[in-house]
C-alpha positions in Angstrom: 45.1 194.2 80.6 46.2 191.2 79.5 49.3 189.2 81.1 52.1 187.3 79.7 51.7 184.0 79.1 54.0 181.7 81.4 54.6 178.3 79.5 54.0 175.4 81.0 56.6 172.4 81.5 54.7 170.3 78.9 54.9 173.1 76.3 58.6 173.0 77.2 58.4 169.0 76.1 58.9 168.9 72.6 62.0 171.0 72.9 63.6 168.4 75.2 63.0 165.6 73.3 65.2 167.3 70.2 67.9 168.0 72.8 67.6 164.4 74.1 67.7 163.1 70.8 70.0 165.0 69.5 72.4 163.6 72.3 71.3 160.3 71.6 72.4 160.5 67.9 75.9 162.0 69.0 76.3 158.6 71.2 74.9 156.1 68.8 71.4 155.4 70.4 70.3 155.9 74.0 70.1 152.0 74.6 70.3 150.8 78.3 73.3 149.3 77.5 74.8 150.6 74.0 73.8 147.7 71.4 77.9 147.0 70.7 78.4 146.8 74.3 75.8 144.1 75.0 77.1 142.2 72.2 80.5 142.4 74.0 79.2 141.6 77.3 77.2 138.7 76.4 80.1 137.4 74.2 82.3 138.4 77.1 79.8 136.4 79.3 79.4 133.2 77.4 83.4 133.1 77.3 83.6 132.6 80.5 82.5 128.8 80.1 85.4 127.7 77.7 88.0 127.5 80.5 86.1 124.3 81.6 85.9 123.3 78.0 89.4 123.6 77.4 91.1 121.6 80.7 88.3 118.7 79.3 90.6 118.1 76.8 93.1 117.0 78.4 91.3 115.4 81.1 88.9 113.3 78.4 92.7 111.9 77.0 93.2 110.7 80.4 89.9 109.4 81.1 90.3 107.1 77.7 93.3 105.8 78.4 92.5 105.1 82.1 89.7 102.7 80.4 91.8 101.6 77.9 94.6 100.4 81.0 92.2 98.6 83.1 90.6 96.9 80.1 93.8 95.2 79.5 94.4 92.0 81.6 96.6 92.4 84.5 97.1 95.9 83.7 99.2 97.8 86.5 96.9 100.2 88.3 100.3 102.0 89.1 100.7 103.1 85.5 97.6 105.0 85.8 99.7 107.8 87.4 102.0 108.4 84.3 98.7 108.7 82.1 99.4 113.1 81.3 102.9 112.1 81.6 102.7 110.3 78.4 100.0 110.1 75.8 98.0 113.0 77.2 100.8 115.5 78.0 100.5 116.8 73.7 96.7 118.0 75.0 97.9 119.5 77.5 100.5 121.6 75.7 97.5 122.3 73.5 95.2 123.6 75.7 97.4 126.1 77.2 97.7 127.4 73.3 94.1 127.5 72.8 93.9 129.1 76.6 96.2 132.0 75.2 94.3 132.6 72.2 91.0 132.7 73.8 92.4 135.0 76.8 92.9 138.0 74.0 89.6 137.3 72.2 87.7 137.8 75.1 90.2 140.8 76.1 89.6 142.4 72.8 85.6 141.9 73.1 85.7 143.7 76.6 87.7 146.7 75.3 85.3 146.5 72.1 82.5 146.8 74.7 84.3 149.7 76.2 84.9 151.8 73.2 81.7 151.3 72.3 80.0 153.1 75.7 82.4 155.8 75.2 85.0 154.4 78.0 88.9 153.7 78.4 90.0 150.5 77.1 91.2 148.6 80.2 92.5 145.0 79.9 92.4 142.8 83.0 96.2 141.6 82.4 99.3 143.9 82.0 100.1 144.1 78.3 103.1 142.6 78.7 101.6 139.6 79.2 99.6 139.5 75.6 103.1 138.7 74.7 103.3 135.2 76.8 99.7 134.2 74.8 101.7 134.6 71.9 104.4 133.3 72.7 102.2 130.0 73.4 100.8 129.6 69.9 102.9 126.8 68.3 105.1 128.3 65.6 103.9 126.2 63.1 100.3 127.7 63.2 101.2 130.8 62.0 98.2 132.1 60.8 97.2 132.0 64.6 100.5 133.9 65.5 99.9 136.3 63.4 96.1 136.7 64.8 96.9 136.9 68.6 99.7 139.4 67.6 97.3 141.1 65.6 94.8 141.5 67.9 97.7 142.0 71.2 98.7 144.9 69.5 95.5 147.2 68.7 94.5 146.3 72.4 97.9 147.9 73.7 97.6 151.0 71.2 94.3 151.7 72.6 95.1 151.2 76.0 98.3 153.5 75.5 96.4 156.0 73.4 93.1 156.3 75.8 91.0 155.5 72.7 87.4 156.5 72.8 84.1 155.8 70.7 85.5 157.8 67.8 88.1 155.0 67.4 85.6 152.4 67.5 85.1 151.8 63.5 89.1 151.8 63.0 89.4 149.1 65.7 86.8 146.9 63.9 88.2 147.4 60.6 91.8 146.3 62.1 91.3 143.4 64.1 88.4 142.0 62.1 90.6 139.8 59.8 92.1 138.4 63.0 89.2 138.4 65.0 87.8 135.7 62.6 91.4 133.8 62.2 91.3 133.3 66.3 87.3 132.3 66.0 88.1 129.8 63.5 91.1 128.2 65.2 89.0 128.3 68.6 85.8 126.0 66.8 87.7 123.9 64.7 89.3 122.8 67.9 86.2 121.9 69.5 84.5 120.8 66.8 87.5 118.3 65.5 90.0 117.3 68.5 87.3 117.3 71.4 84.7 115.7 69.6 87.0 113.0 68.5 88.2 112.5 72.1 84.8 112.7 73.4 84.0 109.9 70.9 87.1 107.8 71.8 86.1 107.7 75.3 83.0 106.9 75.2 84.2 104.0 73.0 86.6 103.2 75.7 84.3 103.0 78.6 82.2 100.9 76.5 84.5 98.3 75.7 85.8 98.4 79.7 82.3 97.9 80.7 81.1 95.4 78.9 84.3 93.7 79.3 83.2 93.6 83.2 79.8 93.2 82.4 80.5 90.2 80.8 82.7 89.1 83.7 80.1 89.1 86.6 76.8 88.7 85.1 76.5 85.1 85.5 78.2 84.3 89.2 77.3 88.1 90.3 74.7 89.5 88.2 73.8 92.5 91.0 77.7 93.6 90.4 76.9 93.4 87.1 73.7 95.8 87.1 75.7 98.3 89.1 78.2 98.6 86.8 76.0 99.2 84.0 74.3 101.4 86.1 77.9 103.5 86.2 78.3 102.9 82.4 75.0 104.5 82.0 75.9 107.6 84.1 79.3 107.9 82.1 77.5 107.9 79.4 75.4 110.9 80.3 78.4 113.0 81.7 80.5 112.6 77.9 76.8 113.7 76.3 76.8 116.6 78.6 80.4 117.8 78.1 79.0 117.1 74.0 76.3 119.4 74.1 77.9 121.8 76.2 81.4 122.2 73.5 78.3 122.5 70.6 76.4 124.6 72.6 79.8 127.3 72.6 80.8 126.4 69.0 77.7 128.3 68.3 78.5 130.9 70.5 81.7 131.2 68.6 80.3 131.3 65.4 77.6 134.2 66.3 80.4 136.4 68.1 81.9 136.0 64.4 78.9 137.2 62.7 78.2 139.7 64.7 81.7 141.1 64.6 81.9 140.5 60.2 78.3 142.6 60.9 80.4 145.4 62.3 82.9 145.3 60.0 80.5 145.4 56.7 78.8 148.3 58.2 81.7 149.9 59.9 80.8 153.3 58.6 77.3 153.3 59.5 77.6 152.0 63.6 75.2 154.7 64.7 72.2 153.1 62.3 68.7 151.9 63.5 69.9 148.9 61.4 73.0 148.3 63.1 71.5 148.4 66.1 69.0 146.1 65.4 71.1 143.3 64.0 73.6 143.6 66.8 70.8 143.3 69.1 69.9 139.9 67.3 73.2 138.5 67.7 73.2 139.7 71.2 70.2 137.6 72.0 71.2 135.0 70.3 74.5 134.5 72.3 72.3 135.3 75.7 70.1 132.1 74.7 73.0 130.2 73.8 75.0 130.7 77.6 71.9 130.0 79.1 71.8 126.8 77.4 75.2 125.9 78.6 75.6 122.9 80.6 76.9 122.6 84.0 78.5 119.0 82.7 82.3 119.7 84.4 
């Protein structure tokens, strides 16, 4: 007599690998996390640096004209206070702009993230306040009015709406435009007006220096050696805060890439090719925040 064969839980294998990759299709790969996600989160992570960028704006104004002040002879040290007051205050004004701008790009790549794992869109302010970001942007930029508003308002449909993964393609292909508009404004910043000030005061503390240098080498040459010493180590600290501002211009310009990526293959987000570029650009921006300075 012969019995019925029991299978065994490896012959019952190959039929739980089609139902787990079956499910894995249905959520765009199984990867540990989603590939969009990553890309988020490490674009999300790397953002988190350009706060200290941005306040360095203002701060290298002051800095250059605090050189410029005690280079001049018999300049009051008092004035030193009205500094932001004056010539510096227009940064200022500028970096709460670029502060705003930068606020919803990040705010948008964490909801990307989230749409991408198949969660609710959350935003860590109240909607309401998208509007105060734009409401910061100087009037006469418009095209980065138009961005942040662009942006501000797909993030509040998507938190009122609940939107899910299925809404992830239409989200790409509406705020990509802007996306890039907000990216462009955000280098071109760093790459123009910080670099220049960067340059500026280094050319100030150089003149100031060697200005008291010059002073005190001959009756008091060990005052002199310390203050070159200090010249040296300003020096250092402006080449830091250099590489640091290119270090996240290239973070800028791969979250870009990535995100024109997703928007040229916005139809096909669930491909072994998608993944694998994302991935790329996911790396990429990993290397690049590890590289960032600690120079503030």
């Amino acid at each position: 007599m012969t019995h019925p064969r029991v299978a065994g839980p490896l012959e019952h294998r190959p039929l739980v690998w089609l139902v787990v990759s079956l499910v894995c299709l249905s959520v765009a790969g199984c990867a540990d996390p989603p590939a969009i996600k990553r890309f988020a989160a490490a674009s999300a992570s790397a953002g988190e640096r350009f706060p200290e960028i941005a306040n360095d704006i203002e701060k290298s104004c002051e800095r250059r004209e605090k050189y410029r002040l005690l280079g001049r002879w018999g300049a009051d040290l008092d004035s030193l206070e009205h500094v932001t007051a004056g010539t510096c205050a227009a940064y200022g004004r500028a970096v709460s702009r670029l502060s705003g701008s930068h606020r919803v790009l990040m705010g948008y790549m964490k909801a990307l993230g989230n749409l991408s794992a198949g969660e609710v869109v959350s935003y860590d302010q109240p909607i309401d306040d998208l509007g105060d970001a734009v409401a910061a942007i100087s009037p006469a930029d418009a095209k980065s009015v138009a961005a942040v508003k662009g942006v501000s308002e797909v993030l509040a449909e998507a938190v009122a709406g609940k939107w899910r993964r299925k809404q992830l393609s239409t989200v790409i292909e509406k705020t990509n435009a802007d996306v890039q508009t907000l990216i462009t404004a955000l280098r071109e910043t760093i790459e123009g007006d910080y670099e220049r000030l960067l340059d500026a005061e280094s050319e100030a503390a150089r003149k100031f220096y060697l200005g008291v240098i010059k002073e005190y080498r001959g009756e008091e040459p060990l005052t002199a050696i310390l203050v070159y010493d200090r010249w040296l180590g300003e020096e250092r600290a402006i080449e830091a805060r250099r590489e640091t501002a290119g270090a996240y211009v290239k973070v800028l310009k791969k979250i870009a890439r990535g995100h024109q990526d997703l928007y040229d293959h916005r139809d096909a987000l669930k491909s072994k090719d998608v993944k694998k570029l994302v991935l790329k650009h996911s790396t990429a921006i990993e290397e690049l925040a590890a590289d960032l300075r600690r120079a503030f």
